[in-house]
C-alpha positions in Angstrom: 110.6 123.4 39.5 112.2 124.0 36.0 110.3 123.2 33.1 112.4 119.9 32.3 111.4 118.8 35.5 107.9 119.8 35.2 107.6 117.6 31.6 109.2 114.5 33.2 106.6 115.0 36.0 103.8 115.1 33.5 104.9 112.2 31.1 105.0 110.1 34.1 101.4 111.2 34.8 100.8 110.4 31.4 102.3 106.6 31.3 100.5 106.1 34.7 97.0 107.6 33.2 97.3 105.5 30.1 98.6 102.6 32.1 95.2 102.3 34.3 93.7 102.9 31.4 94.7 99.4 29.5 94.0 97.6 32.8 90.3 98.7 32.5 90.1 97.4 28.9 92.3 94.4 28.7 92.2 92.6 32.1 92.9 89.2 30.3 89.4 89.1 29.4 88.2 88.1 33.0 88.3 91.3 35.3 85.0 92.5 35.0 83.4 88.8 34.2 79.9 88.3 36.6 80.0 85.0 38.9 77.2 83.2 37.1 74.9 81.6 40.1 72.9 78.7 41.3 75.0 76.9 39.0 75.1 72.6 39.2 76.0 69.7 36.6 73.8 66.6 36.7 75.2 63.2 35.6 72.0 61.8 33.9 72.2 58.1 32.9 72.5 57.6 29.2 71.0 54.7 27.4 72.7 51.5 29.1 74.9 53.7 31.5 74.4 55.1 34.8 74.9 58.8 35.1 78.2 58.8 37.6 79.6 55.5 36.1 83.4 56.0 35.1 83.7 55.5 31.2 80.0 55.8 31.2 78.3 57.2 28.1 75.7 59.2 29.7 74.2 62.9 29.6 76.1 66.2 31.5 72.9 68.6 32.6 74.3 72.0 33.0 71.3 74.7 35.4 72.5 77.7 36.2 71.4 81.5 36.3 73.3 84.1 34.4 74.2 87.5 36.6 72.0 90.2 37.6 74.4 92.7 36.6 77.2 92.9 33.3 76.5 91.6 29.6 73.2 90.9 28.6 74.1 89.5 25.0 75.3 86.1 24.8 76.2 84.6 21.4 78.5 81.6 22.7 78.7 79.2 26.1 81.9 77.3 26.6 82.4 74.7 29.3 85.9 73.5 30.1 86.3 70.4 31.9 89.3 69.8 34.2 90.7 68.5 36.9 91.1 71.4 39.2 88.3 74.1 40.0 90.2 77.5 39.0 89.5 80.5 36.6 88.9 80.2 32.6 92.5 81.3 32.0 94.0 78.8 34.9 96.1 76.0 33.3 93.2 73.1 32.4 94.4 69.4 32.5 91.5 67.2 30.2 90.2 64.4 33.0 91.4 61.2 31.7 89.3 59.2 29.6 86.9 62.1 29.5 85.1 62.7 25.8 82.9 65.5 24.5 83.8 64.7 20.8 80.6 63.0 20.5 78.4 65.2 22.2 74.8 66.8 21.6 73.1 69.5 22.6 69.4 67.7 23.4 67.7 70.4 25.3 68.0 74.1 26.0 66.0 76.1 28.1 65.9 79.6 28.8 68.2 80.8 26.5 67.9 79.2 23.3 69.1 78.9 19.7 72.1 77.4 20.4 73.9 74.7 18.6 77.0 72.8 19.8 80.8 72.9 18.8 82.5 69.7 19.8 85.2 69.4 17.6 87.6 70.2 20.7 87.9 67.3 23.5 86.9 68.5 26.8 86.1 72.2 25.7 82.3 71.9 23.6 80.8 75.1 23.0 77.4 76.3 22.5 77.0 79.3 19.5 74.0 81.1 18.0 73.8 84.1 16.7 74.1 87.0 20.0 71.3 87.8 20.9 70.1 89.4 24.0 69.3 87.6 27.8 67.7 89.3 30.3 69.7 89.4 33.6 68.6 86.9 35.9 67.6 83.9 33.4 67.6 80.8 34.3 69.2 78.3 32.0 69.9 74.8 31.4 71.8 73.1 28.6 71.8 68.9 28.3 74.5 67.5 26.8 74.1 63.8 25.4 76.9 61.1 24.6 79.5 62.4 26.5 82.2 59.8 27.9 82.5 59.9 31.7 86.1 60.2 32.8 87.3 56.6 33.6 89.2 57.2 36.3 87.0 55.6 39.4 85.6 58.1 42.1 86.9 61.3 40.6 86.2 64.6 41.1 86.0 66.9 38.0 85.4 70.8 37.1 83.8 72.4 34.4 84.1 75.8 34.0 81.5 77.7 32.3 82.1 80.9 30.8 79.5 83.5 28.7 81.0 85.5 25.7 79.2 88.1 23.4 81.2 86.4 20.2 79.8 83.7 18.9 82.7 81.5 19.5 84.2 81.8 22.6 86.8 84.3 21.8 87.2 87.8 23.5 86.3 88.2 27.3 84.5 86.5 28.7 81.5 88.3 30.3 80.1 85.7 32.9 81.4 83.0 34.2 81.2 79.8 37.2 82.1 76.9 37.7 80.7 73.3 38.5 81.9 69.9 40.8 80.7 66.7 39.9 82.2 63.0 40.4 82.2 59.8 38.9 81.2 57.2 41.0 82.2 53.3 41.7 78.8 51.5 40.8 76.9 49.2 43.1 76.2 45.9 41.8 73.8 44.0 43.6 73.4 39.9 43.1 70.7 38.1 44.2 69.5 34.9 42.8 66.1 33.3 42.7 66.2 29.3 43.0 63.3 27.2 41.5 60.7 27.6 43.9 57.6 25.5 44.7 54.8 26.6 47.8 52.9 24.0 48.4 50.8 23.5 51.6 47.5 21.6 52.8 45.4 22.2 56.0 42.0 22.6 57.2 42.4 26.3 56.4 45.2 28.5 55.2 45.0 31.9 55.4 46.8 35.2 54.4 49.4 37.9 55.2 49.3 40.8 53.7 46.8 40.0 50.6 48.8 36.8 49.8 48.7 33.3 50.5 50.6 32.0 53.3 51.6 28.7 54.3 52.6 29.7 57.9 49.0 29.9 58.7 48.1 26.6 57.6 46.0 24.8 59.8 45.5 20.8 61.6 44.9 18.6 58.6 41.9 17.1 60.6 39.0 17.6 59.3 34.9 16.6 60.2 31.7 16.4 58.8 29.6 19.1 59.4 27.1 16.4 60.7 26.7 12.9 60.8 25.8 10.3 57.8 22.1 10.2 56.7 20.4 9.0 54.0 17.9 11.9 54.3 20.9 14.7 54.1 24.2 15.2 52.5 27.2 15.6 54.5 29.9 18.3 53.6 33.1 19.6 54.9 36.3 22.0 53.5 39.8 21.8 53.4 42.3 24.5 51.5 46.1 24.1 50.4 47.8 26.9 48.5 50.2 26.7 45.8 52.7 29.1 43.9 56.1 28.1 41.4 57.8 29.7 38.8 58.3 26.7 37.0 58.3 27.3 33.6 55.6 25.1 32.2 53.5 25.6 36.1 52.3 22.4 38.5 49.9 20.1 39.1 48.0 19.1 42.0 46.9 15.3 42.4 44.6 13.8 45.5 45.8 10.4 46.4 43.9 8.3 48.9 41.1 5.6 49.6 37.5 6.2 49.4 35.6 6.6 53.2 36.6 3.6 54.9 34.9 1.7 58.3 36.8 -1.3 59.1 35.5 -3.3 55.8 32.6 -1.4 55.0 33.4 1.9 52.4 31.6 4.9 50.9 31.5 4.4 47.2 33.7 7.1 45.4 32.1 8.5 42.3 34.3 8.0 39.7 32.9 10.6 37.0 31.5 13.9 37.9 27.8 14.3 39.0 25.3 15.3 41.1 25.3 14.2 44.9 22.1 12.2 45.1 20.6 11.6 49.0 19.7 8.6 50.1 23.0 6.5 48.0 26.1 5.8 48.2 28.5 8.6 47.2 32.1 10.1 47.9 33.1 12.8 46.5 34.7 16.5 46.0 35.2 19.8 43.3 36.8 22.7 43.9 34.1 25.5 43.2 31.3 27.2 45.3 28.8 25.1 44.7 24.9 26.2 45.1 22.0 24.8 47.4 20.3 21.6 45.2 18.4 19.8 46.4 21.1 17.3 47.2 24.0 19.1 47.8 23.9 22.0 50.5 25.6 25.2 49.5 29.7 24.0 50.2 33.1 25.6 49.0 34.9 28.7 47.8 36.0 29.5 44.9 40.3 29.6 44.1 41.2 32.7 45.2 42.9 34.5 43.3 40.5 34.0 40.9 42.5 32.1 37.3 43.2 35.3 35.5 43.8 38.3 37.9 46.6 40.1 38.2 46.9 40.7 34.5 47.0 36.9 34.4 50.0 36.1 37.0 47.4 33.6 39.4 47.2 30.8 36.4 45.9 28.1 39.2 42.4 26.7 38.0 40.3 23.3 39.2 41.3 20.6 36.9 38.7 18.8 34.6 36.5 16.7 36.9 36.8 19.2 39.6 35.6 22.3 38.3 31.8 22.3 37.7 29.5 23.6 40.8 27.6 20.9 42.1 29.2 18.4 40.5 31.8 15.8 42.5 34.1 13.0 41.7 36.7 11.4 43.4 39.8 9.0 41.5 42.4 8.6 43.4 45.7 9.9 41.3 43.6 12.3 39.5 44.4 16.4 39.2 42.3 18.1 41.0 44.0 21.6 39.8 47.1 23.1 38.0 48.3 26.1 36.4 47.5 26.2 33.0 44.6 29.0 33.0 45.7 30.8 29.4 48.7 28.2 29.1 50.7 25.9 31.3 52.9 28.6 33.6 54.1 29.8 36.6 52.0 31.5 39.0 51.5 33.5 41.8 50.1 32.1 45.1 46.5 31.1 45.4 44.2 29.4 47.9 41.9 26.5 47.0 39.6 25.0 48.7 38.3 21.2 48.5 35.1 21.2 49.3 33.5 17.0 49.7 30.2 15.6 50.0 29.4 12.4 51.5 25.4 10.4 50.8 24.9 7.2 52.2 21.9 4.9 51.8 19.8 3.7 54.6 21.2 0.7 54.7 25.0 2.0 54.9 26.8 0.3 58.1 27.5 1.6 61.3 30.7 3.1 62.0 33.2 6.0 62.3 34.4 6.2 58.1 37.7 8.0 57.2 40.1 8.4 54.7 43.6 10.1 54.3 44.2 11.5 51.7 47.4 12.9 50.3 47.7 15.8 48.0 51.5 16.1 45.8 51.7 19.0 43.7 54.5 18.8 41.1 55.8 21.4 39.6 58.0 20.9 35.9 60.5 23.1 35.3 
């Protein structure tokens, strides 16, 4: 070969050498960049807003682990958001509606010392002065008031890139990228009415821990023995209650005294004792104690007035609510909701506990009464 044709030869070798050689250094920033790993955006909800809701001003939670290999100083983050997944240098469109002009940088784990740079929509940017990050940290970065994109059920990407400059210019040393969606919201309606439970029966029991008028029981109710002057006569019967009526309800008994044909059991018309051998008809709504004229009869309201951090607000009424002491009017309340103020309550089970004494001469006959309990409630 002549030695023209051996320097052609060799400059050619030359442009090819130096050729590969700008390749290595200037790969638009991107060649050598590390995939940064277990990478995932949160939508957190923001103060009124749910975290996916479209327009929603809510939080953006970046995690993600930075490469085990490449760069371990990092002096800037940037994270583009767009409409397509693609590489940092891929053409970007900003999701619509989307804005990071308000943004804030409220927590940083991992790597910190970062403060943010928002004064370009859709492309914030973390910056602190470089400083080294071992390979394989863990990160997170929450970003507060951003603007969802408004656009209903859309998909959008964030790109997240790594530089050693402190603001995003240069290559670009690691880099990932991150899905997330906005979301149509669920709204669920459901409407409480004004709502009274009211039932009477010999017993009423309860599901679950509560009250429940399903189980009430036959209405007809005995004496747990017959009428003696000697001996006091006693016998239950419960009703439960609940409302949310604002100012609660009250519970009136309405009836006639113990009746045989013409002959009657006098009702005591103010609160006392029960007193053998005389004519009394009576009833409370308490556990009452063994006397020596009234037998141990009754259960207290259950829920007691009070519990549950004051939700069961049923109580006896005055008249009704001393142990061993009975009256019977009919028309009066016999209990309502006002324990710590008129109110609604929860439900609660009461039970009526009567007394019946007779003299020695009281008549022969089978005595009984209906008697009619209306709770009202006032809304």
């Amino acid at each position: 070969m002549s030695a023209s044709g051996r320097r052609i030869v060799s400059s050619l070798l030359a442009v090819l050498v130096l050729s590969s050689v700008f390749y290595v250094i200037w790969p638009n920033g991107t060649a050598y960049a590390n995939q940064i790993t277990v990478r995932s955006l949160t939508l957190e909800a923001g103060v009124t807003d749910g975290g996916s809701k479209p327009g929603g001003v809510v939080k953006h939670f970046f995690a993600f682990t930075l490469p085990s290999v490449g760069s371990t100083s990092v002096g800037s983050i940037e994270f583009l958001y767009c409409t397509t997944a693609g590489a940092l240098t891929d053409p970007c469109t900003t999701p619509t509606g989307l804005v990071t002009t308000s943004a804030t940088l409220t927590s940083q784990t991992g790597a910190t010392g970062f403060s943010i740079v928002n004064t370009t929509n859709g492309a914030p940017y973390l910056t602190r002065t470089v400083a080294s990050v071992p390979a394989g940290t863990a990160v997170t970065y929450e970003l507060s008031t951003v603007t969802n994109p408004t656009t209903t059920n859309q998909t959008f990407y964030v790109r997240i890139a790594t530089f050693l400059s402190t603001n995003i210019t240069g290559g670009s040393t690691d880099t990932g990228t991150v899905a997330a969606s906005t979301a149509t919201q669920i709204v669920l309606t459901g409407v409480m009415p004004e709502s009274l439970i009211f039932c009477t029966g010999a017993t009423v029991s309860t599901t679950s821990s509560v009250p429940d008028c399903a189980t009430a029981t036959s209405g007809a109710v005995s004496f747990n023995q017959l009428f003696s002057p000697t001996d006091t006569a006693t016998a239950t019967s419960q009703m439960a209650a609940s409302t949310n009526a604002g100012s609660g309800y009250s519970i009136t008994v309405n009836g006639p005294t113990m009746t045989s044909g013409s002959n009657t059991v006098t009702a005591m018309a103010a609160a006392a004792a029960g007193v053998r051998g005389t004519s009394q008809f009576g009833l409370n709504l308490r556990a009452n104690t063994t006397t020596t004229s009234t037998p141990a009869v009754g259960i207290d309201v259950a829920p007691a007035a009070g519990a549950g951090g004051g939700t069961y607000k049923g109580e006896p009424a005055s008249g009704y609510s001393t142990i061993d002491q009975f009256k019977f009017v009919s028309g009066n309340s016999v209990a309502d909701s006002s324990f710590g103020g008129a109110g609604p309550t929860d439900a609660q089970i009461f039970t009526v506990s009567y007394i019946v004494n007779v003299p020695g001469s009281q008549a022969a006959g089978t005595y009984t009464t209906t008697l009619t309990y209306i709770c009202t409630p006032t809304f």
